[in-house]
C-alpha positions as a Python dict, from the first residue, in 0.01 Angstrom:
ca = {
    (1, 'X'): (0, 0, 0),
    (2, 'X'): (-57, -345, 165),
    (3, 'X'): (-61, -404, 529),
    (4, 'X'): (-274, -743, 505),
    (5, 'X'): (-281, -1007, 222),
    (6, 'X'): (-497, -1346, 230),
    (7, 'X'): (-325, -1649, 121),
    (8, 'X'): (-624, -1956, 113),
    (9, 'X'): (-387, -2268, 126),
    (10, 'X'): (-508, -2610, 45),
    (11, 'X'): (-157, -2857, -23),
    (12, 'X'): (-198, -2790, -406),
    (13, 'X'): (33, -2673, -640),
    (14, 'X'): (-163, -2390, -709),
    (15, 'X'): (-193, -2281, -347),
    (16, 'X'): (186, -2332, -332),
    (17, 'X'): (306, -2089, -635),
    (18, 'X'): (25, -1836, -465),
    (19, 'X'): (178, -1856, -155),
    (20, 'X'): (560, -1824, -314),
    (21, 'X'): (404, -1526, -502),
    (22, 'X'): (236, -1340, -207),
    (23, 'X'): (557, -1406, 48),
    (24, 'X'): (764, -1219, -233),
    (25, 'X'): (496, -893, -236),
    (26, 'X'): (425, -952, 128),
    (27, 'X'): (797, -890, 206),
    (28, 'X'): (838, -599, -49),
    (29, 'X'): (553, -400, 115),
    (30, 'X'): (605, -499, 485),
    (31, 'X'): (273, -683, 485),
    (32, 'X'): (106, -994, 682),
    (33, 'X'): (29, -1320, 508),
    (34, 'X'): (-275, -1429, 652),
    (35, 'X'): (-300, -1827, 606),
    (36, 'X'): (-663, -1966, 503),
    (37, 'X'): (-747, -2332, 508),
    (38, 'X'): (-1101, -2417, 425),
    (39, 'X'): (-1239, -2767, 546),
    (40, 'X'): (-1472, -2847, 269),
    (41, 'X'): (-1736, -2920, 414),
    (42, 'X'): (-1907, -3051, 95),
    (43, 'X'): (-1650, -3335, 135),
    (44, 'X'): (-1729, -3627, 382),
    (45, 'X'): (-1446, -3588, 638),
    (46, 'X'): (-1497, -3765, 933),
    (47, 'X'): (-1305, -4113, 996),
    (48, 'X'): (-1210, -4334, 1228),
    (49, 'X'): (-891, -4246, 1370),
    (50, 'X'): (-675, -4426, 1725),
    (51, 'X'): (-1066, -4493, 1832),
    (52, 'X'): (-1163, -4106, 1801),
    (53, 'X'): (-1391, -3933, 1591),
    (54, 'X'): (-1152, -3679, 1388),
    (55, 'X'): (-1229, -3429, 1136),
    (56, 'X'): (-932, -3545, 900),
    (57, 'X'): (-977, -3236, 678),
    (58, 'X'): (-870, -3024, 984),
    (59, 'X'): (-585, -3191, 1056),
    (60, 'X'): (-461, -3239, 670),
    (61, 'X'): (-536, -2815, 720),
    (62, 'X'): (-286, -2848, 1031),
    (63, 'X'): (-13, -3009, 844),
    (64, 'X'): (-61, -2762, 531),
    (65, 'X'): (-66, -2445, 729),
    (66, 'X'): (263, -2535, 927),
    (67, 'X'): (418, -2588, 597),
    (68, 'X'): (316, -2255, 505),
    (69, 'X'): (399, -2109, 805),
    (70, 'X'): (754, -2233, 757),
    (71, 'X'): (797, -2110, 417),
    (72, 'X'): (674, -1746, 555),
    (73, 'X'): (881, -1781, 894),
    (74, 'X'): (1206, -1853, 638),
    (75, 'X'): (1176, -1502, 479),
    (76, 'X'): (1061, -1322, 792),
    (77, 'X'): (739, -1257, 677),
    (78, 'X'): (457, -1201, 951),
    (79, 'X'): (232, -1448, 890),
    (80, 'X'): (-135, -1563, 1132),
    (81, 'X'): (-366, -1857, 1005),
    (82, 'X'): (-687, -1982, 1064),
    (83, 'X'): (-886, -2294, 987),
    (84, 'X'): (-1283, -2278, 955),
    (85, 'X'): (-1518, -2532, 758),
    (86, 'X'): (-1786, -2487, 525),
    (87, 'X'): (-1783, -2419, 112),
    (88, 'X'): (-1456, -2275, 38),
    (89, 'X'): (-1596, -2034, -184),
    (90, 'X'): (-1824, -1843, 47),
    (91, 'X'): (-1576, -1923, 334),
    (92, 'X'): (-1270, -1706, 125),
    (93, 'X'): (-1474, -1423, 20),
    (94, 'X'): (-1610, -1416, 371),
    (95, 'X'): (-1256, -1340, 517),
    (96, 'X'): (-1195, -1105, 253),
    (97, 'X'): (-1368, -833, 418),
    (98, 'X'): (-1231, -483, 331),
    (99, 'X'): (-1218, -384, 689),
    (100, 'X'): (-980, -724, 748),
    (101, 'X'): (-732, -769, 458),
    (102, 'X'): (-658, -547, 132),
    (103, 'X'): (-562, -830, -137),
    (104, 'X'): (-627, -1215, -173),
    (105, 'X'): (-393, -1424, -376),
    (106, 'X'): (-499, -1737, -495),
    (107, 'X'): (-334, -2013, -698),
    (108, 'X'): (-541, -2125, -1070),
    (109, 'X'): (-485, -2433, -1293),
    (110, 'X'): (-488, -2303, -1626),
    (111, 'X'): (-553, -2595, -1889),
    (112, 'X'): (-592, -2966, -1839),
    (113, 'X'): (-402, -3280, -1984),
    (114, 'X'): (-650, -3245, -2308),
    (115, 'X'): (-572, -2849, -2337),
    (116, 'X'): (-915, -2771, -2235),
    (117, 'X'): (-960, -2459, -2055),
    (118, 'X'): (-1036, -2493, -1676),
    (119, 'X'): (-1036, -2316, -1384),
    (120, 'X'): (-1164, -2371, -1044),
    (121, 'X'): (-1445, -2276, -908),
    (122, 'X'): (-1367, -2169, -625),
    (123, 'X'): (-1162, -1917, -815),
    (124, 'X'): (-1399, -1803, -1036),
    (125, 'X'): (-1651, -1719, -741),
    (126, 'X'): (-1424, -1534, -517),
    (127, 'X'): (-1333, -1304, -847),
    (128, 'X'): (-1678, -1208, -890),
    (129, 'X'): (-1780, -1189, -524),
    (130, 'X'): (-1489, -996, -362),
    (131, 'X'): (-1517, -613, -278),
    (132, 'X'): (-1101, -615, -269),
    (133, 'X'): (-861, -686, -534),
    (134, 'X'): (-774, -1046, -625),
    (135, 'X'): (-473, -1154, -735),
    (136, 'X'): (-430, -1502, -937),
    (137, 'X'): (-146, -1672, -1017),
    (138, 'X'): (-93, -1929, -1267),
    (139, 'X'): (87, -2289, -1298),
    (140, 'X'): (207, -2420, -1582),
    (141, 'X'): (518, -2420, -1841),
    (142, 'X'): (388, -2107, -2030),
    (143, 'X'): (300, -1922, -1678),
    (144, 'X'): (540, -1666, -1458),
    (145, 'X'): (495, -1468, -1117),
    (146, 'X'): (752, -1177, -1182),
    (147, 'X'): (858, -922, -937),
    (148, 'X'): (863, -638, -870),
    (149, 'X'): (690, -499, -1144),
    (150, 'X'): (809, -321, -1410),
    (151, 'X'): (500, -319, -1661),
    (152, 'X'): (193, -336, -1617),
    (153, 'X'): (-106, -394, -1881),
    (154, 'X'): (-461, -265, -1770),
    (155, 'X'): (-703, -347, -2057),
    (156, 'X'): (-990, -52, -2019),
    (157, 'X'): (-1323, -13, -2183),
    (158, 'X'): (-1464, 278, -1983),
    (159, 'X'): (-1676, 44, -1745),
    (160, 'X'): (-1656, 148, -1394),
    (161, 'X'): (-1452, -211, -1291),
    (162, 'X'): (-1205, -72, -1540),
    (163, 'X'): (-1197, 274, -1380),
    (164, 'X'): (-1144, 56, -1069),
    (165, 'X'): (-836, -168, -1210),
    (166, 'X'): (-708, 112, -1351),
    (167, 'X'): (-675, 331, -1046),
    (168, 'X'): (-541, 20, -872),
    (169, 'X'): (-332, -18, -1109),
    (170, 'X'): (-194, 342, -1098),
    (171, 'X'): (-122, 312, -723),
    (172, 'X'): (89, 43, -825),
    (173, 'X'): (333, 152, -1062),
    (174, 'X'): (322, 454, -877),
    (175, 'X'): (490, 235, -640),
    (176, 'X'): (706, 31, -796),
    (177, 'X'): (785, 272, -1072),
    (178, 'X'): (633, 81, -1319),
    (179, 'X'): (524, 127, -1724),
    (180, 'X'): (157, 168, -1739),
    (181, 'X'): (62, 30, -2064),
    (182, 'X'): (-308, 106, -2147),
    (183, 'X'): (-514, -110, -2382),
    (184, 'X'): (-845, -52, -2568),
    (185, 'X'): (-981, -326, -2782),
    (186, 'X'): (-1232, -344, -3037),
    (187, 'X'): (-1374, -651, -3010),
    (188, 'X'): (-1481, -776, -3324),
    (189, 'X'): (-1629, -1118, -3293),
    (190, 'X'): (-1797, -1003, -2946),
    (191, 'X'): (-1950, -699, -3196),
    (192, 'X'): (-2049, -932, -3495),
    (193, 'X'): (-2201, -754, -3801),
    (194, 'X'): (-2183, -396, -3579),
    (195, 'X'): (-1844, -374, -3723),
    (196, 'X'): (-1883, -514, -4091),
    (197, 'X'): (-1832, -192, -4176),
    (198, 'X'): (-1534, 18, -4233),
    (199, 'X'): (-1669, 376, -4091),
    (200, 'X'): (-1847, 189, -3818),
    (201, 'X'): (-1524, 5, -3715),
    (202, 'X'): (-1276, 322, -3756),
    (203, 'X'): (-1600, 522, -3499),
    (204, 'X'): (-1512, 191, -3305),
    (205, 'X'): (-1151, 223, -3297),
    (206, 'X'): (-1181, 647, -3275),
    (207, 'X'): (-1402, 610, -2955),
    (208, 'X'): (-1097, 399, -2829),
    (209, 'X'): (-814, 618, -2891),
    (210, 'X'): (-1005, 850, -2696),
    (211, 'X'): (-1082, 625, -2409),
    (212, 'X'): (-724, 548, -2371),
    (213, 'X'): (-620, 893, -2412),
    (214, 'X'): (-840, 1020, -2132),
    (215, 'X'): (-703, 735, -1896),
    (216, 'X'): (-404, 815, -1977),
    (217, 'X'): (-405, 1150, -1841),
    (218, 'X'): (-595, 1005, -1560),
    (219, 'X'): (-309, 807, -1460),
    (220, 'X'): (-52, 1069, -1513),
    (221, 'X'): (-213, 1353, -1309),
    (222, 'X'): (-193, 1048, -1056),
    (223, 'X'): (168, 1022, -1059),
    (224, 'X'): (224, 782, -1301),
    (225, 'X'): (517, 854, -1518),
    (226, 'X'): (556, 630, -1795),
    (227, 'X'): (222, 547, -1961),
    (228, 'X'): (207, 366, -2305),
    (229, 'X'): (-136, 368, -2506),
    (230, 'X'): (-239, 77, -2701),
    (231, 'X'): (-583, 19, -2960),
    (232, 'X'): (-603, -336, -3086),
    (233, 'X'): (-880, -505, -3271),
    (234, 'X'): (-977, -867, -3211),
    (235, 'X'): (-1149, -1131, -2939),
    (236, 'X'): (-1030, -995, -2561),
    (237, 'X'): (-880, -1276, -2463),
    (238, 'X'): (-577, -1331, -2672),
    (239, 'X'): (-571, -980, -2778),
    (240, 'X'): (-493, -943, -2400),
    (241, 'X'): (-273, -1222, -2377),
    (242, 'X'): (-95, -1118, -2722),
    (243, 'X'): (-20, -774, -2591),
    (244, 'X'): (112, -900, -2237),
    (245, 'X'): (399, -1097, -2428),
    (246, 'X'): (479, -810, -2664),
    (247, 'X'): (499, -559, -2391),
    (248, 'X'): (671, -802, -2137),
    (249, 'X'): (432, -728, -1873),
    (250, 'X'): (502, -828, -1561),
    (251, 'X'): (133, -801, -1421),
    (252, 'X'): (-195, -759, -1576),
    (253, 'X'): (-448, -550, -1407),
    (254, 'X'): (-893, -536, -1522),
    (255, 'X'): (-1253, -497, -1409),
    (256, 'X'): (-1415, -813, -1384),
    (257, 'X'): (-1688, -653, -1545),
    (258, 'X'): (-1685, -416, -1868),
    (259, 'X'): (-1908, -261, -2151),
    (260, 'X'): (-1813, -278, -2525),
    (261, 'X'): (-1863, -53, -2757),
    (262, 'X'): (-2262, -134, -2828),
    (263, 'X'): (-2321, -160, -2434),
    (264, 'X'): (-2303, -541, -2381),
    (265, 'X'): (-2178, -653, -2077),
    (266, 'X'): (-1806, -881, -2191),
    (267, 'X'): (-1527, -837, -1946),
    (268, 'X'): (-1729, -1072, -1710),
    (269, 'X'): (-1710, -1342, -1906),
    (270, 'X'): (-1367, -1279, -2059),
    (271, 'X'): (-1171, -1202, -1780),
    (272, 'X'): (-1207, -1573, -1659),
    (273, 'X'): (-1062, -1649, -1965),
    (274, 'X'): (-759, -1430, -1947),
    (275, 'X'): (-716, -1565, -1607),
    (276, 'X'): (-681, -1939, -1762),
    (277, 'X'): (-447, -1793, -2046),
    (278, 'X'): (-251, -1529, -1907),
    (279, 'X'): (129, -1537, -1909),
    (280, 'X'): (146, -1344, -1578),
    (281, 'X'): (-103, -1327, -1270),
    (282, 'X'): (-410, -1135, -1345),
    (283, 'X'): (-584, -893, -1084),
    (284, 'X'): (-880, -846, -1098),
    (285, 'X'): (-1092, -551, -945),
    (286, 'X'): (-1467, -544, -855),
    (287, 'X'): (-1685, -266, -744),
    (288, 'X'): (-1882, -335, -416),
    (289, 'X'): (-2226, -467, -454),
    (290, 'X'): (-2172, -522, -858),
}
């Protein structure tokens, strides 16, 4: 399935788990690591250095891609790397390219000291901007990176990002031999008053059985074998993250954009926050000019 995979690398621990992460699918698959640092150029980086001018955010990118080299060279994986300056957001997404690599990894803080929810940036843009699949990976105590995979959640709302996710998704546990488990949510405090009702909620969570069902036989006729359905009812984000635990999922797969049930646009803003939250790395899948 993968022949290239973008690692961006920047000393962090972030970058580092990422990097761990991507070596392990990298090596399953028979696939390259290709090594990103970004110079920021937002960041003033020239100094004085032994009476040259030298761009110390290059060579701080030197010293952090031959550690990463090392760590790739150590479980034979193939590995190139590059340095390039400019805003690390554009300069990621930029050597995404479809026609260059088919996944990008990156490492994500999840929460800070205070338990506020934060994530970068930088990953937050390249999510939303890439045409390829992008896989994040999460520090902390309550985060993991397993693999292989054995299950694999894809929360679906019939958007055409969720078609996408989903048929990634398929391909992999096609591959590994994986549990598809398929979610549908009803999300009640995105829906308000819409749902203060009990036949409009049970149309809600009808319409959802069905959208499961129908992806489920989606999946199947693509070679899928074990495919578990699932209709919840609650916000997205730690319905999502609930599930993942109960199922023991070792990856979560979704759009990064979606449609509830009254045509609002949600997954965009929710998937960042399953990506702060999630137990397990998150990948997210984009469709091409959205």
């Amino acid at each position: 399935m993968l022949d290239f995979v973008l690692v961006p690398v920047d000393g962090s621990e972030p970058a580092a788990t990422a990097l761990d992460y991507a070596l392990e699918i990298a090596a399953t698959h028979g696939a390259t690591i290709q090594l990103l640092y970004v110079a920021d150029t937002n960041k003033p980086s020239l100094t004085q250095y032994g009476g040259s001018v030298v761009d110390v955010l290059e060579r701080d990118g030197e010293d952090v891609l031959a550690d990463a080299r090392e760590r790739a060279t150590s479980q034979a994986v193939p590995v190139t790397d590059d340095i390039v300056q400019g805003d690390p957001r554009e300069a990621i997404v930029d050597a995404a390219a479809p026609d260059l690599v088919d996944l990008v990894v990156l490492g994500t803080h999840g929460r800070d000291s205070l338990e506020k929810y934060v994530l970068g940036s930088v990953t937050e843009h390249v999510v939303n901007a890439c045409e390829i699949p992008v896989l994040a990976a999460r520090t902390g105590e309550d985060a993991s990176q397993p693999h292989p995979y054995d299950d694999v959640l894809v929360p679906t709302d019939g958007s055409e990002t969720a078609r996408q996710a989903l048929e990634v998704a398929a391909e992999i546990a096609t591959y590994y031999g994986a549990t598809l488990h398929l979610l549908s949510i009803v999300d009640e405090p995105a829906l308000g008053v819409a749902v203060g009702s009990s036949s409009v909620r049970e149309q809600l969570k009808a319409d959802a059985r069905e959208r499961v069902a129908d992806d489920a036989s989606i999946v199947r006729q693509a070679g899928v074998d074990e495919v578990e359905t699932t209709v919840e009812t609650g916000a997205v984000p730690e319905t999502v993250r609930s599930v993942a635990t109960d199922v023991d999922a070792d990856l979560i797969a979704m759009g990064t954009h979606g449609r509830t049930g009254l045509d609002d646009r949600f997954l965009g803003s929710t998937t960042e926050r399953v990506l702060r939250t999630a137990p397990v790395p998150v990948l997210t899948v984009g469709v091409a000019g959205d």
